[in-house]
C-alpha positions as CSV (number, residue, x, y, z in Angstrom):
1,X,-12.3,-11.7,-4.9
2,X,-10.8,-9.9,-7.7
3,X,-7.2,-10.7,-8.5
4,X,-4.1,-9.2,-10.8
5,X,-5.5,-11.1,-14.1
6,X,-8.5,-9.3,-14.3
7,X,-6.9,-5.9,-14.2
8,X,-4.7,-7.2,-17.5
9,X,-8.2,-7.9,-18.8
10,X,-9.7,-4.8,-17.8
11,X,-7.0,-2.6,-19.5
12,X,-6.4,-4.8,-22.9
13,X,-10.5,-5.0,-23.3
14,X,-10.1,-0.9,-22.8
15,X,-7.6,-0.9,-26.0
16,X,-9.0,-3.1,-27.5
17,X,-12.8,-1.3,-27.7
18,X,-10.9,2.3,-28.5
19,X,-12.3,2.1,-32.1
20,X,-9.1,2.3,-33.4
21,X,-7.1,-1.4,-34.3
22,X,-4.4,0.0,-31.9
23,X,-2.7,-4.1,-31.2
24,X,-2.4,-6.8,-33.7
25,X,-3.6,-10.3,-32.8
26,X,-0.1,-11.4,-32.1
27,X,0.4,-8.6,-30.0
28,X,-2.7,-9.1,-27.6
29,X,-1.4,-13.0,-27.6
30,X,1.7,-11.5,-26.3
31,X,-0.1,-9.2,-23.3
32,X,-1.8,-12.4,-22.2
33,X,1.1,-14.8,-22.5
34,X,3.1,-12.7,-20.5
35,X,0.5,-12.2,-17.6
36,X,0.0,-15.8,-17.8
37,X,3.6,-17.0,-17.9
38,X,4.9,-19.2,-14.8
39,X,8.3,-17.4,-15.7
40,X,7.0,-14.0,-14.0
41,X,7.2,-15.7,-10.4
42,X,10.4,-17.2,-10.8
43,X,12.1,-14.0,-9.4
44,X,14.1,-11.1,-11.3
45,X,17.5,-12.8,-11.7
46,X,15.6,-15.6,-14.2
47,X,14.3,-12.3,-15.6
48,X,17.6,-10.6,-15.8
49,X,18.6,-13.5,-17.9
50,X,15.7,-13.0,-20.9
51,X,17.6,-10.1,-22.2
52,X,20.7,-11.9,-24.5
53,X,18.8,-12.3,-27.8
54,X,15.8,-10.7,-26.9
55,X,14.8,-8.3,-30.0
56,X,14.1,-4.7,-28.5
57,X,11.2,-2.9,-31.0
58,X,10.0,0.7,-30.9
59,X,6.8,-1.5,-31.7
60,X,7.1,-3.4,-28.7
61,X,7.9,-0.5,-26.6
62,X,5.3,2.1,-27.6
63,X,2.5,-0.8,-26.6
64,X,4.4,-2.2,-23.4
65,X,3.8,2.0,-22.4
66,X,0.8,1.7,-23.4
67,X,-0.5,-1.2,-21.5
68,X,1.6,0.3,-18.5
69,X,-0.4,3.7,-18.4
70,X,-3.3,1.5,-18.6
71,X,-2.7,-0.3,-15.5
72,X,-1.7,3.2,-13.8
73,X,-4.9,4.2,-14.4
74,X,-7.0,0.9,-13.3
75,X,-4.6,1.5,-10.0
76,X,-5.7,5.3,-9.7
77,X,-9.8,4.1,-10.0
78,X,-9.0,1.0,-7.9
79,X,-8.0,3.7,-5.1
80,X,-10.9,6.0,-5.6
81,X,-13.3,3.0,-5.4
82,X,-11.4,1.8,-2.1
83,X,-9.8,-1.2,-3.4
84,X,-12.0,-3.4,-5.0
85,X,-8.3,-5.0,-6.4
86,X,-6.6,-5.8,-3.3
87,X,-3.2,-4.1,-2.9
88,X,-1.6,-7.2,-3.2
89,X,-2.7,-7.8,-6.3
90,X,-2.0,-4.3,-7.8
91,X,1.4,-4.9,-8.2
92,X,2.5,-4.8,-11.7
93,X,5.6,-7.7,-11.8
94,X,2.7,-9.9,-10.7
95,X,1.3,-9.7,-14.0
96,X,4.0,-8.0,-16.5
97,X,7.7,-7.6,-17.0
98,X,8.8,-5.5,-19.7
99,X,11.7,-7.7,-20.9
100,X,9.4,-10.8,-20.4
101,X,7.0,-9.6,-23.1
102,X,9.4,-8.6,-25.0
103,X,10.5,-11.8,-25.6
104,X,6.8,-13.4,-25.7
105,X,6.5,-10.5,-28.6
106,X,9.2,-11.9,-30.3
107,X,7.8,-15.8,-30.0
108,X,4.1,-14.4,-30.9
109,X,5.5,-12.6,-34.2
110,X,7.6,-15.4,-35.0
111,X,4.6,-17.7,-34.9
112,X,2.0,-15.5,-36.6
């Protein structure tokens, strides 16, 4: 079956193919380290701890929106299509937390 990753793919392939060089390399390694990272099932008060010298960027926010609209809309077509993604899967902190990436962000930029 079809689980949470490939809805990260499905929306970061859709940006990526816009045309226009909306994320940087670094950027896209932080999408996918994020989704990936063992750290988003270790519950929200490990999560709650990322925040202390976590570098907040208008950059960083702008594409964290962007990404998030992107899964709203892979949710809205995954409920007119009768739920090829099961609903378990469709939850978002099973694949992204805002001040996780944030953080990966940080790492990816640091190491570019």
């Amino acid at each position: 079956g079809i689980n949470a990753e490939y809805g990260v793919c499905i929306v970061l392939r859709y940006i990526l193919s816009s045309g226009n060089k909306v994320l940087r390399e670094y950027e896209l390694d932080a999408f996918l380290a994020t989704a990936l990272s063992p750290q988003l099932h270790c519950g929200p008060s490990f999560l709650y701890k990322i925040t202390p010298g976590v570098r907040l960027t208008a950059r960083g926010c702008t594409i964290a929106h962007l990404f998030v609209r992107g899964v709203e809309t892979v949710l809205l077509a995954n409920d007119a299509c009768n739920y090829p993604i099961g609903l378990r899967f469709c939850f978002i902190g099973n694949f992204f937390d805002g001040k996780l990436f944030q953080q990966k962000l940080g790492q990816c930029r640091a190491n570019m």
